[in-house]
N, CA and C atoms of all chains as a GROMACS GRO file, in nm:
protein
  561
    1UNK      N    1   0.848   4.001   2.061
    1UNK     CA    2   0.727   4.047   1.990
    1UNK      C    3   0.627   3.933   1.985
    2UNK      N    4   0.510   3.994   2.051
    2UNK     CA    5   0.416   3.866   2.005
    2UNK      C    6   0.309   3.898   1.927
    3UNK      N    7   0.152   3.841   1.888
    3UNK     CA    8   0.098   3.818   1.797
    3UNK      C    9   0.130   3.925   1.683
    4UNK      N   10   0.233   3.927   1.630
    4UNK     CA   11   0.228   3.958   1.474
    4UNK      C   12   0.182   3.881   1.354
    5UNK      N   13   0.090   3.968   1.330
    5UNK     CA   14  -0.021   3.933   1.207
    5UNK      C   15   0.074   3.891   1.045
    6UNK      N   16   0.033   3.801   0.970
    6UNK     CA   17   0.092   3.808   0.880
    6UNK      C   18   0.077   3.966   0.762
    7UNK      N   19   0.169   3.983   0.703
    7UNK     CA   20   0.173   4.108   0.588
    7UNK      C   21   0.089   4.136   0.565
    8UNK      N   22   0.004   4.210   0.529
    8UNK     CA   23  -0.102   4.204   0.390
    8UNK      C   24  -0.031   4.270   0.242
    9UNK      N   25  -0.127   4.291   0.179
    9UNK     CA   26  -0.106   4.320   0.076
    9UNK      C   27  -0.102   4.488   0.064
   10UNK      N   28   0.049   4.488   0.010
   10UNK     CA   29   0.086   4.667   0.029
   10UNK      C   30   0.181   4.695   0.160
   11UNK      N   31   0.175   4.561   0.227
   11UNK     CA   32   0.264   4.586   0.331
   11UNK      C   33   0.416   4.614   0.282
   12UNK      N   34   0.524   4.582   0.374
   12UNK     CA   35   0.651   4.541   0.310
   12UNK      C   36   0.683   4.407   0.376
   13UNK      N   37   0.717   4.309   0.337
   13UNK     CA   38   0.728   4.260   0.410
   13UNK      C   39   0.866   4.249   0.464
   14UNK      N   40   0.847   4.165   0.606
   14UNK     CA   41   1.015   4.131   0.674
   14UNK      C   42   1.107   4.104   0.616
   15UNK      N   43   1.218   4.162   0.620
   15UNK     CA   44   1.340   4.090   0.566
   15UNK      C   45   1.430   3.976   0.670
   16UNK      N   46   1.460   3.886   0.610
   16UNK     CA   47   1.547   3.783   0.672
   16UNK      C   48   1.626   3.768   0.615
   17UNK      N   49   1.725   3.684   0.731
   17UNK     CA   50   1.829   3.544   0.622
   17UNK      C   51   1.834   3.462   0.653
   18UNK      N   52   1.824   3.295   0.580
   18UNK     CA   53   1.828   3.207   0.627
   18UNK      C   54   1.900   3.140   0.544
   19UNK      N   55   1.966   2.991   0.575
   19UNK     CA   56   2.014   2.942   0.514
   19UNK      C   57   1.922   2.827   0.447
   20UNK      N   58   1.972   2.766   0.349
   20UNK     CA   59   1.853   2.713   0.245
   20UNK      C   60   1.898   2.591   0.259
   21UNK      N   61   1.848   2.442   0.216
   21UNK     CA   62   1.914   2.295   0.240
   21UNK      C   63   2.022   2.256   0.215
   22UNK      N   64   2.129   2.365   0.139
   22UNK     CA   65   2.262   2.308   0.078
   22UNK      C   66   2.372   2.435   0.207
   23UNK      N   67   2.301   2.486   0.244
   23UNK     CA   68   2.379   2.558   0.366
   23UNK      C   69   2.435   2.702   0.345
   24UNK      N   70   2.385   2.760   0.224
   24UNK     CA   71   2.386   2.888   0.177
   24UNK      C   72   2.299   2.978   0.249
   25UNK      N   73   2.344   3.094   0.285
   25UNK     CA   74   2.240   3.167   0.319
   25UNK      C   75   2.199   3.290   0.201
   26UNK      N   76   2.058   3.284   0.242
   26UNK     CA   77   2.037   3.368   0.139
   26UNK      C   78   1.905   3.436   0.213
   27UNK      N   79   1.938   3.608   0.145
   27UNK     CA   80   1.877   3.721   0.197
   27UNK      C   81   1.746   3.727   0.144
   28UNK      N   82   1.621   3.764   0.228
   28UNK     CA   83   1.516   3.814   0.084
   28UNK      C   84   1.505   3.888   0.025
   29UNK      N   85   1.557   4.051   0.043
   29UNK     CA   86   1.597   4.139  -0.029
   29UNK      C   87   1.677   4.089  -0.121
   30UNK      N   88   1.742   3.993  -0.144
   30UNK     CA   89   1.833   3.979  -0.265
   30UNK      C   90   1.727   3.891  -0.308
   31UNK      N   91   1.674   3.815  -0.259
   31UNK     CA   92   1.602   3.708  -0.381
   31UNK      C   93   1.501   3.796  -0.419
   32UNK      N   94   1.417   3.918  -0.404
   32UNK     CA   95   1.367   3.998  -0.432
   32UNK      C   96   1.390   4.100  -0.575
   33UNK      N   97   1.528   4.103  -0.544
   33UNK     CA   98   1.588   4.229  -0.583
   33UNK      C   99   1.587   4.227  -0.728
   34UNK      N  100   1.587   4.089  -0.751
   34UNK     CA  101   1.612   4.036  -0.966
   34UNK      C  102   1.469   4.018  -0.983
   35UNK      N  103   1.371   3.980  -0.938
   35UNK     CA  104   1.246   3.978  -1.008
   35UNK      C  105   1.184   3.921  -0.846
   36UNK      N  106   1.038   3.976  -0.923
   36UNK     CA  107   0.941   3.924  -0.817
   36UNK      C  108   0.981   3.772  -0.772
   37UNK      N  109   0.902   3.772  -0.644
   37UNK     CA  110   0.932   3.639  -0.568
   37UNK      C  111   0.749   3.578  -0.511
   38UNK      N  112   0.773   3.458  -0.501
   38UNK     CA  113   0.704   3.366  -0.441
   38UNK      C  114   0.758   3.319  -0.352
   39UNK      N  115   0.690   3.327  -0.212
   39UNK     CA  116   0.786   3.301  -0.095
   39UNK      C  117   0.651   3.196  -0.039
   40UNK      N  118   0.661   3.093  -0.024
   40UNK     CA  119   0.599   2.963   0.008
   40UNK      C  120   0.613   2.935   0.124
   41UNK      N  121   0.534   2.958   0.223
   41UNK     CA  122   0.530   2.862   0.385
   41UNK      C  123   0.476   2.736   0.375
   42UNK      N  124   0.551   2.654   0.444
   42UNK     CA  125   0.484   2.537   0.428
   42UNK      C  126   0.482   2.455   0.591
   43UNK      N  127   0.437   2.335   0.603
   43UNK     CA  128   0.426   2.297   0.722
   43UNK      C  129   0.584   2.193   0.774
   44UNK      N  130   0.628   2.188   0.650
   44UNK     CA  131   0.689   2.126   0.714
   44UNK      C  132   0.659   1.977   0.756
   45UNK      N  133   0.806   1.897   0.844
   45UNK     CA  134   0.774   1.811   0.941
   45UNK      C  135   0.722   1.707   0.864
   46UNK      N  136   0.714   1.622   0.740
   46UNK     CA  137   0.641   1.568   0.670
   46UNK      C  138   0.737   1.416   0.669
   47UNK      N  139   0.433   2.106  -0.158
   47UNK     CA  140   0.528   2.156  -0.259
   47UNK      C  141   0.544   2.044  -0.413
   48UNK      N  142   0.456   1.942  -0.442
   48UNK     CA  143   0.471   1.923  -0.514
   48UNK      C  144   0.432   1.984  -0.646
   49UNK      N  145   0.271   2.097  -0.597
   49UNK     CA  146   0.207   2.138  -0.648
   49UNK      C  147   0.322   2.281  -0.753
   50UNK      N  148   0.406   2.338  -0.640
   50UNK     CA  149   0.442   2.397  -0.737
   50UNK      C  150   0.582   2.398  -0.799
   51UNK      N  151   0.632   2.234  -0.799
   51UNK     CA  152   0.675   2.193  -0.876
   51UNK      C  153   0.648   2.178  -0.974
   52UNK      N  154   0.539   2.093  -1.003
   52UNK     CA  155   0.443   2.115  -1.131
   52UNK      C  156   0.449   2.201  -1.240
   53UNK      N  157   0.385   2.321  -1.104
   53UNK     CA  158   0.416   2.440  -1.197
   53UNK      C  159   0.474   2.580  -1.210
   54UNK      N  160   0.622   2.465  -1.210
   54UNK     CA  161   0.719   2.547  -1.172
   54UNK      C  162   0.776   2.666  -1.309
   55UNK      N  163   0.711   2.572  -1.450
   55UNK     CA  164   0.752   2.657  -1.557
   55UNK      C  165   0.662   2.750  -1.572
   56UNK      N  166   0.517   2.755  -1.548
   56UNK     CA  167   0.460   2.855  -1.531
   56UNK      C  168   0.476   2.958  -1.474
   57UNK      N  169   0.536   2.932  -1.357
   57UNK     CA  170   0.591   3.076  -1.281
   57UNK      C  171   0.711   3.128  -1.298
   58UNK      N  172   0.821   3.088  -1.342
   58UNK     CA  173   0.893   3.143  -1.440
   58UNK      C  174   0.897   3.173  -1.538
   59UNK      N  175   0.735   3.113  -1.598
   59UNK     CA  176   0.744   3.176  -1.782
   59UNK      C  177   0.693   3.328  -1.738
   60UNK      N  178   0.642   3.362  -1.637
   60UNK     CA  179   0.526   3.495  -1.560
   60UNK      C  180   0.653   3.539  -1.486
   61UNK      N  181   0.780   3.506  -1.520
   61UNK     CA  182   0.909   3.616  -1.418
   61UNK      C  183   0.904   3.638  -1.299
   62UNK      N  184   0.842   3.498  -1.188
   62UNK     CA  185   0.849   3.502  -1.108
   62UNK      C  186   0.975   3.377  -1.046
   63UNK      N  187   1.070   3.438  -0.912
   63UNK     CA  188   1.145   3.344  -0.909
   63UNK      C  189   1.043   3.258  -0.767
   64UNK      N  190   1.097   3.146  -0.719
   64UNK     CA  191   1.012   3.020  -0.593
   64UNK      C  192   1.118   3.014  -0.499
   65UNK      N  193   1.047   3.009  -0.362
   65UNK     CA  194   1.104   3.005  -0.267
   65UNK      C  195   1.086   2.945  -0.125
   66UNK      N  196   1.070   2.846  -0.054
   66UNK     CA  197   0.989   2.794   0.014
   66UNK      C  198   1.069   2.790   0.159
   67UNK      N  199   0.978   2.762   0.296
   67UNK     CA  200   1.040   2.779   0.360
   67UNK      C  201   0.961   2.693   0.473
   68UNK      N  202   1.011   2.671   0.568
   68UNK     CA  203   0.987   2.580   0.667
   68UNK      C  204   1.006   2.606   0.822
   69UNK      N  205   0.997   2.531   0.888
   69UNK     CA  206   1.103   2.527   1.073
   69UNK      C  207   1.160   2.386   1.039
   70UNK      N  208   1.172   2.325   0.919
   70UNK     CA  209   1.274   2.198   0.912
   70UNK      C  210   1.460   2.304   0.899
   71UNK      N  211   1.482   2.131   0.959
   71UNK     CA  212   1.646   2.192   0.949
   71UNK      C  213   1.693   2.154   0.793
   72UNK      N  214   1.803   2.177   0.790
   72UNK     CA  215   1.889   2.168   0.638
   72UNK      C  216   1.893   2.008   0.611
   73UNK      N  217   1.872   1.894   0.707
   73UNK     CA  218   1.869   1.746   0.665
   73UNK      C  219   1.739   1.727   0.589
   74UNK      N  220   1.690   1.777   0.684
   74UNK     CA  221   1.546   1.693   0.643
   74UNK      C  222   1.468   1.752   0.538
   75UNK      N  223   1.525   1.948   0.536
   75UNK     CA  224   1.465   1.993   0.391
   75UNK      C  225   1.535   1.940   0.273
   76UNK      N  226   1.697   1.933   0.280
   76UNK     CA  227   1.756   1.853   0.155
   76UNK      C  228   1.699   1.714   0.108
   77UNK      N  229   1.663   1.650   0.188
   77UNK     CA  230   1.582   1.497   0.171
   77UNK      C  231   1.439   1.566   0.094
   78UNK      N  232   1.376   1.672   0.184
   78UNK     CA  233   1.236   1.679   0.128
   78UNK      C  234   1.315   1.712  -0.078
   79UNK      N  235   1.349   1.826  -0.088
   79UNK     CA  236   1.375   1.821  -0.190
   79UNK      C  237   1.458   1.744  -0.295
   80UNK      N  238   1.530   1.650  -0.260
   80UNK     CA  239   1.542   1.575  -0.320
   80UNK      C  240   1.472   1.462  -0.390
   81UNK      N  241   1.392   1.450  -0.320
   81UNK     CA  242   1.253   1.339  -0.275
   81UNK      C  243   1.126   1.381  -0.376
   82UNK      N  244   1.146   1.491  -0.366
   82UNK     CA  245   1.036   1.561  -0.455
   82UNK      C  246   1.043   1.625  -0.589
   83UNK      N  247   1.205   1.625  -0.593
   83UNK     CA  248   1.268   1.667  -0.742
   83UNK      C  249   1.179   1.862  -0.718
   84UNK      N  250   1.247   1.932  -0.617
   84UNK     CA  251   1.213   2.036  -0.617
   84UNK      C  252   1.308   2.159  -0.710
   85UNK      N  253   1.228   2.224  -0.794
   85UNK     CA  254   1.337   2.333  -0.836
   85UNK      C  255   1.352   2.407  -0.789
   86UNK      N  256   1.331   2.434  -0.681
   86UNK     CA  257   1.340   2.625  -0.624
   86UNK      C  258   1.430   2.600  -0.452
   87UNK      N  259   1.468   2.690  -0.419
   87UNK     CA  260   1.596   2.681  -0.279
   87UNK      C  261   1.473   2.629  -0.141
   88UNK      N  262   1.496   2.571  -0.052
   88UNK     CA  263   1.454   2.564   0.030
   88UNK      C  264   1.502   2.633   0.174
   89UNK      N  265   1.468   2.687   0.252
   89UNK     CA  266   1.495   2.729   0.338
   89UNK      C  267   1.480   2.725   0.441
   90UNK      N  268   1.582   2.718   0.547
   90UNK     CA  269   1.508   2.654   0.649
   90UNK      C  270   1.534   2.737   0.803
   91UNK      N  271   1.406   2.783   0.870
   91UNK     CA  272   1.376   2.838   0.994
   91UNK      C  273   1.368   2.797   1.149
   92UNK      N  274   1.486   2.680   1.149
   92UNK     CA  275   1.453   2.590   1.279
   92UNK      C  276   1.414   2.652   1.402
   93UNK      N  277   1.522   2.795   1.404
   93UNK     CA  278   1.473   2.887   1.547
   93UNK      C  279   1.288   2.957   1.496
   94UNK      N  280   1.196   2.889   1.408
   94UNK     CA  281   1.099   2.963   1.397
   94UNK      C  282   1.101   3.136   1.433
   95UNK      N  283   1.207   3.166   1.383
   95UNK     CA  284   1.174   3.312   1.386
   95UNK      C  285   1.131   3.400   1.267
   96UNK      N  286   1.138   3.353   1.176
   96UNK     CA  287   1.114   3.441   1.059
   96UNK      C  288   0.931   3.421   1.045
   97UNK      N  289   0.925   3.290   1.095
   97UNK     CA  290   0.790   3.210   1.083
   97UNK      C  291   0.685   3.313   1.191
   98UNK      N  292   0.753   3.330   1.321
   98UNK     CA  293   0.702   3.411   1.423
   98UNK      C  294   0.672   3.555   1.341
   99UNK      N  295   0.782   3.596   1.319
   99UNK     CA  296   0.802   3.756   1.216
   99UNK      C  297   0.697   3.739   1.157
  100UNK      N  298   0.651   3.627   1.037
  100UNK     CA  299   0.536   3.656   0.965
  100UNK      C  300   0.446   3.620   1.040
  101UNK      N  301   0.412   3.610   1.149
  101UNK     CA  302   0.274   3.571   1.222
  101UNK      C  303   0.230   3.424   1.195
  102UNK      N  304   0.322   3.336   1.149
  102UNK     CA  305   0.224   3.252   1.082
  102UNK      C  306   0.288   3.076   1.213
  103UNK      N  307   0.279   3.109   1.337
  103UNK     CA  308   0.376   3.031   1.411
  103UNK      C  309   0.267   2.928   1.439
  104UNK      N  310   0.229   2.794   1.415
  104UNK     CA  311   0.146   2.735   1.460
  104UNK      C  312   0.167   2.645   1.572
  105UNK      N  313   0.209   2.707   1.719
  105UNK     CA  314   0.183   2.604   1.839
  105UNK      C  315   0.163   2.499   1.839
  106UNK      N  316   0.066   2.478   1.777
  106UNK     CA  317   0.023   2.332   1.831
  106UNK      C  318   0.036   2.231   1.739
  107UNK      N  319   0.094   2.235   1.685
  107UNK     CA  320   0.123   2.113   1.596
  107UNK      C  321   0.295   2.043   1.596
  108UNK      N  322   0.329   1.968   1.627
  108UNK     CA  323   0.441   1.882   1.582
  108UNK      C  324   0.572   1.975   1.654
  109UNK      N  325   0.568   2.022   1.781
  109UNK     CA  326   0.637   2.129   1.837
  109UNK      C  327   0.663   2.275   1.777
  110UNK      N  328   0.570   2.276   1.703
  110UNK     CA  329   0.587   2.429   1.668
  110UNK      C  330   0.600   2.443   1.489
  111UNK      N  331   0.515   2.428   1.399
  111UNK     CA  332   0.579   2.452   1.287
  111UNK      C  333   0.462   2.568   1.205
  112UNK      N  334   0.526   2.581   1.082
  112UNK     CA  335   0.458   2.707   1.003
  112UNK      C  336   0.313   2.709   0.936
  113UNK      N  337   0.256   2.781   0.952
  113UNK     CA  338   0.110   2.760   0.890
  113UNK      C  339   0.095   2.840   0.748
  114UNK      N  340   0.070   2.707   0.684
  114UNK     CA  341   0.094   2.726   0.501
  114UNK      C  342   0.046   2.877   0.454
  115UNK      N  343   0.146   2.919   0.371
  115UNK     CA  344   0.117   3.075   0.326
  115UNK      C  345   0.195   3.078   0.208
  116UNK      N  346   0.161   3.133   0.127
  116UNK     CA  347   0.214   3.208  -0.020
  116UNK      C  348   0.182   3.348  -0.004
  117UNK      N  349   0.297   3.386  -0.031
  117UNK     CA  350   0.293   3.533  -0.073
  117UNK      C  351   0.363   3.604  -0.217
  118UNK      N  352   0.355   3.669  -0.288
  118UNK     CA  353   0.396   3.739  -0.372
  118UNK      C  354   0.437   3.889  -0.380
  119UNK      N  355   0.553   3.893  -0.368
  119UNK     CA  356   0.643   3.988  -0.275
  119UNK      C  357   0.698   4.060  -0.401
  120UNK      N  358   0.713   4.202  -0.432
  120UNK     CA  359   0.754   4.293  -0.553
  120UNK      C  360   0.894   4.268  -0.497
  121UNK      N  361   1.002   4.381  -0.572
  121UNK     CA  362   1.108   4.360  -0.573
  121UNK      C  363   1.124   4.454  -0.461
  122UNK      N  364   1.070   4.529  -0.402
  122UNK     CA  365   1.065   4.583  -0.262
  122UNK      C  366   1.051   4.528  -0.179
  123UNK      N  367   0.955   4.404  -0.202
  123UNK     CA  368   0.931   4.325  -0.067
  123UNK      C  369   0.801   4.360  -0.055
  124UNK      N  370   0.753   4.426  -0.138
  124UNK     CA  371   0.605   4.436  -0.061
  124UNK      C  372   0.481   4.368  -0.134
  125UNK      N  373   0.380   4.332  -0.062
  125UNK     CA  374   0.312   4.200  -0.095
  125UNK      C  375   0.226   4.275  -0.204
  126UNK      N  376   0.219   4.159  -0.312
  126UNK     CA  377   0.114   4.237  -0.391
  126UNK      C  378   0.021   4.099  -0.397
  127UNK      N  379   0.004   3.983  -0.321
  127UNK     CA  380  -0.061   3.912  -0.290
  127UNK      C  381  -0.071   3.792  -0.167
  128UNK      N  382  -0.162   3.754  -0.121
  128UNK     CA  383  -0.163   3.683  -0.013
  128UNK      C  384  -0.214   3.588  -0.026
  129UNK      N  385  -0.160   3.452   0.041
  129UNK     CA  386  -0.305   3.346   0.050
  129UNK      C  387  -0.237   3.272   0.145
  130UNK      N  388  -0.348   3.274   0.313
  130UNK     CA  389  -0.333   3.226   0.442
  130UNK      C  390  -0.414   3.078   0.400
  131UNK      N  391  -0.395   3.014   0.459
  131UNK     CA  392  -0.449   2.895   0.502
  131UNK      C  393  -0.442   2.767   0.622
  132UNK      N  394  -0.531   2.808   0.719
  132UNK     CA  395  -0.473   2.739   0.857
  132UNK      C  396  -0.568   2.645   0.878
  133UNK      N  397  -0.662   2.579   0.790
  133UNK     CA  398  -0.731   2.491   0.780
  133UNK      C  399  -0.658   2.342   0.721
  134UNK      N  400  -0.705   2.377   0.568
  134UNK     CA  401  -0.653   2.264   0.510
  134UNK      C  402  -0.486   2.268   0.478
  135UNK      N  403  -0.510   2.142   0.456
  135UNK     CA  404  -0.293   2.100   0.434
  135UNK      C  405  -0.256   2.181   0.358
  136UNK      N  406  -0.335   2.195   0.224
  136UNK     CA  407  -0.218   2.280   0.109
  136UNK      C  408  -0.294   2.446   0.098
  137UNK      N  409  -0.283   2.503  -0.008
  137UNK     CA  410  -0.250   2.670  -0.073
  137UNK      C  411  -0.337   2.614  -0.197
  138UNK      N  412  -0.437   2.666  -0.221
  138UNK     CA  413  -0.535   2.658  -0.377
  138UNK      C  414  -0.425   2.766  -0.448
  139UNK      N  415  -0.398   2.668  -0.556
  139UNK     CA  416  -0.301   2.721  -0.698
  139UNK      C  417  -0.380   2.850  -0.728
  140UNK      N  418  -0.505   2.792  -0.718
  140UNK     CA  419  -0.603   2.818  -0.882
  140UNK      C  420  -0.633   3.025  -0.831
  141UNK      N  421  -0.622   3.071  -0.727
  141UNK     CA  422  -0.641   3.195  -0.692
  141UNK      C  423  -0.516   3.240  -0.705
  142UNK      N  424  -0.375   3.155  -0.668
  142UNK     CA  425  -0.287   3.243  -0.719
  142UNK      C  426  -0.230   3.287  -0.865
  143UNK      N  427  -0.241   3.189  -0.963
  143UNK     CA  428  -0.251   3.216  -1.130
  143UNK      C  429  -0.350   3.315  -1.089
  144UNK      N  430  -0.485   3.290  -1.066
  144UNK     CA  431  -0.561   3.406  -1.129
  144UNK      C  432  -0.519   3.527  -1.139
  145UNK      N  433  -0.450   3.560  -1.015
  145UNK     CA  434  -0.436   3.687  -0.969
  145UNK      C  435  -0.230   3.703  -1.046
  146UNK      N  436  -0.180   3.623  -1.092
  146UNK     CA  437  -0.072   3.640  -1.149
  146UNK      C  438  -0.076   3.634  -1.261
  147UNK      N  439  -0.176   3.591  -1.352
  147UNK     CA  440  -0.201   3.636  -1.528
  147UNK      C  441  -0.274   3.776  -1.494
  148UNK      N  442  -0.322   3.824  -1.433
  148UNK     CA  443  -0.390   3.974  -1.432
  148UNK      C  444  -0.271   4.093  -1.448
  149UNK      N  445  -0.157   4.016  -1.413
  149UNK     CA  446  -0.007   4.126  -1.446
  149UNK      C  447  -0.038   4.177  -1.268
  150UNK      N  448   0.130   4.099  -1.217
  150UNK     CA  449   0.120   4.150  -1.087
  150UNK      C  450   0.167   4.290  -1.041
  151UNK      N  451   0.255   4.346  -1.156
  151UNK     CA  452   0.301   4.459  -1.174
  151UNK      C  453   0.159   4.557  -1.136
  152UNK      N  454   0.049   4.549  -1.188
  152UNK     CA  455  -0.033   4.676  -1.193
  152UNK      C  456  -0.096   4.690  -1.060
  153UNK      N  457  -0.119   4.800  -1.004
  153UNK     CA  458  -0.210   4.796  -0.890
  153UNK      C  459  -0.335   4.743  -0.890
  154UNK      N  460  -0.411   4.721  -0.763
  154UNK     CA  461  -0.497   4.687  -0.773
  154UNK      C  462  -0.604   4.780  -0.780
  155UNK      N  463  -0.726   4.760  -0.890
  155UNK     CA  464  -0.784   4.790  -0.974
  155UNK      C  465  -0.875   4.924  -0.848
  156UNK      N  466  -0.864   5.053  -0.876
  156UNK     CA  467  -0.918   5.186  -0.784
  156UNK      C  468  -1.118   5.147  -0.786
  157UNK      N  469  -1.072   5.133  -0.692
  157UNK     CA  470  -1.269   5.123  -0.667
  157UNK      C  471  -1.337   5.301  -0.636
  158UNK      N  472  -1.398   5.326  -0.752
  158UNK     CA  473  -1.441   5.489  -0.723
  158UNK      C  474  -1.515   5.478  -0.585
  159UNK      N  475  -1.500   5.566  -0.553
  159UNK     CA  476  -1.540   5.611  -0.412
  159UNK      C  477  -1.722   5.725  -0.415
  160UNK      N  478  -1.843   5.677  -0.410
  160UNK     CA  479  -1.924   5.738  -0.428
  160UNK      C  480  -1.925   5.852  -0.286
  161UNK      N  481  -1.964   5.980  -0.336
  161UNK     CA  482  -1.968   6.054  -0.176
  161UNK      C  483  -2.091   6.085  -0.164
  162UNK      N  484  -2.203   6.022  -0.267
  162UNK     CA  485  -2.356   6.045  -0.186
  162UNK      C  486  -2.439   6.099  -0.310
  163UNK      N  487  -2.532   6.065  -0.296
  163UNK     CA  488  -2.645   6.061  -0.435
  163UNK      C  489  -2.688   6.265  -0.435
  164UNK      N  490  -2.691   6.316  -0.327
  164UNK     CA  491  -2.754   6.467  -0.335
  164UNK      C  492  -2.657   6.521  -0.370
  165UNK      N  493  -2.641   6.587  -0.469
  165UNK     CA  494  -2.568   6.731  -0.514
  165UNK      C  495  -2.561   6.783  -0.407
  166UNK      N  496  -2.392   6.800  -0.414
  166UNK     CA  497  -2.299   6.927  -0.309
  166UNK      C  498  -2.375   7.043  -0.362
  167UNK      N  499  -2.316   7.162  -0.261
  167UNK     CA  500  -2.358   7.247  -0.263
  167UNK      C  501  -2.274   7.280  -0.425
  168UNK      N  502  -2.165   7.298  -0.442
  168UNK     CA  503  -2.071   7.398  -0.516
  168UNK      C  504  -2.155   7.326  -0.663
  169UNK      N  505  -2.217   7.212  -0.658
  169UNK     CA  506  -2.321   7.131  -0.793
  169UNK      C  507  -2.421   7.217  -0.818
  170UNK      N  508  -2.482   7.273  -0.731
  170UNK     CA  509  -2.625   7.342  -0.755
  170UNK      C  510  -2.568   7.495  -0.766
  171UNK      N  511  -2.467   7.528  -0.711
  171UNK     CA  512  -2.366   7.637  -0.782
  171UNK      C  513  -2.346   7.656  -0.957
  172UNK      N  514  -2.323   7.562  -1.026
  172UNK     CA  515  -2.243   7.515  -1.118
  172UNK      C  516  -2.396   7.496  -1.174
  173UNK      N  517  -2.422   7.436  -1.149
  173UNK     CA  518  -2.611   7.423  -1.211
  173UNK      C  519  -2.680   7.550  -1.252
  174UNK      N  520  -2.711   7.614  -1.126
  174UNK     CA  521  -2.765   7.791  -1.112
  174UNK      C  522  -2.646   7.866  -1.249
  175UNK      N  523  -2.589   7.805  -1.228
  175UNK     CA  524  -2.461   7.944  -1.340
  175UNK      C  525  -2.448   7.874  -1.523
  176UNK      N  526  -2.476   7.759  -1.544
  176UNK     CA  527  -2.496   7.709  -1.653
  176UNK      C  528  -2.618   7.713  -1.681
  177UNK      N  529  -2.741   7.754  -1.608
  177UNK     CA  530  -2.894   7.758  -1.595
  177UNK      C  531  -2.899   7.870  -1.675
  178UNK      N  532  -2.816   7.985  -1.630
  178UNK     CA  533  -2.843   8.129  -1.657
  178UNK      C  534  -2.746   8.169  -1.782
  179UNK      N  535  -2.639   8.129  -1.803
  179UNK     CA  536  -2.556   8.119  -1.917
  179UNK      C  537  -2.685   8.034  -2.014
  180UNK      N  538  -2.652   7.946  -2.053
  180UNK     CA  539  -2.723   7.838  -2.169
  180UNK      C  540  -2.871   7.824  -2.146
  181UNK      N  541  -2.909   7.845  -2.050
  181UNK     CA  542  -3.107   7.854  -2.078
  181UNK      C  543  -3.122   7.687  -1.997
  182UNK      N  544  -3.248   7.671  -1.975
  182UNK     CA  545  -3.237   7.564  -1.903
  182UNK      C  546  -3.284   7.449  -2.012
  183UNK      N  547  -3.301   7.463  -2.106
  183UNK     CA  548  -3.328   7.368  -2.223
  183UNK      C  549  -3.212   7.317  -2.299
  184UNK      N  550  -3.159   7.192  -2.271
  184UNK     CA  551  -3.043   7.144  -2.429
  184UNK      C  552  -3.081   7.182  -2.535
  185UNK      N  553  -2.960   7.219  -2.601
  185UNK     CA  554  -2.978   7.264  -2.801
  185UNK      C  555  -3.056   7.160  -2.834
  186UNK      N  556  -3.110   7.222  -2.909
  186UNK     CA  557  -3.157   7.113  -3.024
  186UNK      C  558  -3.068   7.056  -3.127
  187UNK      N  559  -3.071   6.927  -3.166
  187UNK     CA  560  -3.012   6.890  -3.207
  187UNK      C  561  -2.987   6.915  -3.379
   0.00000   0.00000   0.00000
């Protein structure tokens, strides 16, 4: 898949899993699922 | 991410949980957060695919990394706010409070829809028939 646009608002967005710095993976539907979320992109690489 | 460390009690006092994410691997995000005394999980996208998924893949920088985004995601997953930024380094706080003390729960606010200044027909209907019922003069008061 190429140029996919980011979400907007009202979209749904993607679900993933990734694993987090301690080596857990974790779903976004579950980090979702207990209360709203803030999901932060960042650049990185710093 | 120091920024919303900061203010990290704010967004949990507003019942939101933090979540951040990268194309760093699990070394170098555990260092970032350690480094930074981060409260919230870090996550990390080395195959840039989730980064690709959200559109947000920036080529040209440093072999490939993510171009800064906040989103605010319901418990469905679906965005009830956005903020892109492929200019400058960081995410302005100050638009996302705004828009998270407004109560993210409620929709966003229905903008009436005007369909045109001339009376429809079925108006001058409704006009003609209250004309002839009630007289074309308001009661007096």
């Amino acid at each position: 898949m190429t140029h996919l646009a980011p979400p907007n608002v009202t979209d749904v967005a993607p679900d993933f899993t990734l694993s987090d710095a301690s080596g857990t993976p974790r779903r976004l539907a579950d980090l979702c699922a207990e209360q709203p979320l803030l999901l932060v992109f960042y650049r990185g690489h710093w | 991410m120091a920024e919303y460390r900061d203010r990290f009690a704010e967004l949990t006092a507003l019942g939101l949980g933090v979540v951040a994410l990268s194309v760093d691997e699990a070394q170098r995000s555990r260092a970032l957060g350690l480094q930074l005394h981060l409260p919230f999980p870090l996550l990390c996208d080395p195959a840039r695919e989730v980064v690709r998924a959200y559109g947000l893949f920036n080529a040209k920088e440093n072999g490939g990394i993510a171009y800064p985004a906040t989103f605010v995601l319901d418990r469905d997953r679906t965005v009830r706010f956005r903020s892109l930024d492929r200019t400058a380094k960081r995410v302005d706080l100050e638009g996302l409070f705004t828009f998270l003390r407004s109560g993210i729960s409620s929709p966003p606010p229905a903008v009436p829809v005007r369909s045109g200044i001339v009376p429809r027909a079925r108006d001058w209907l409704r006009i003609a028939r209250n004309m002839l019922r009630y007289g074309i003069r308001s009661p007096k008061p």
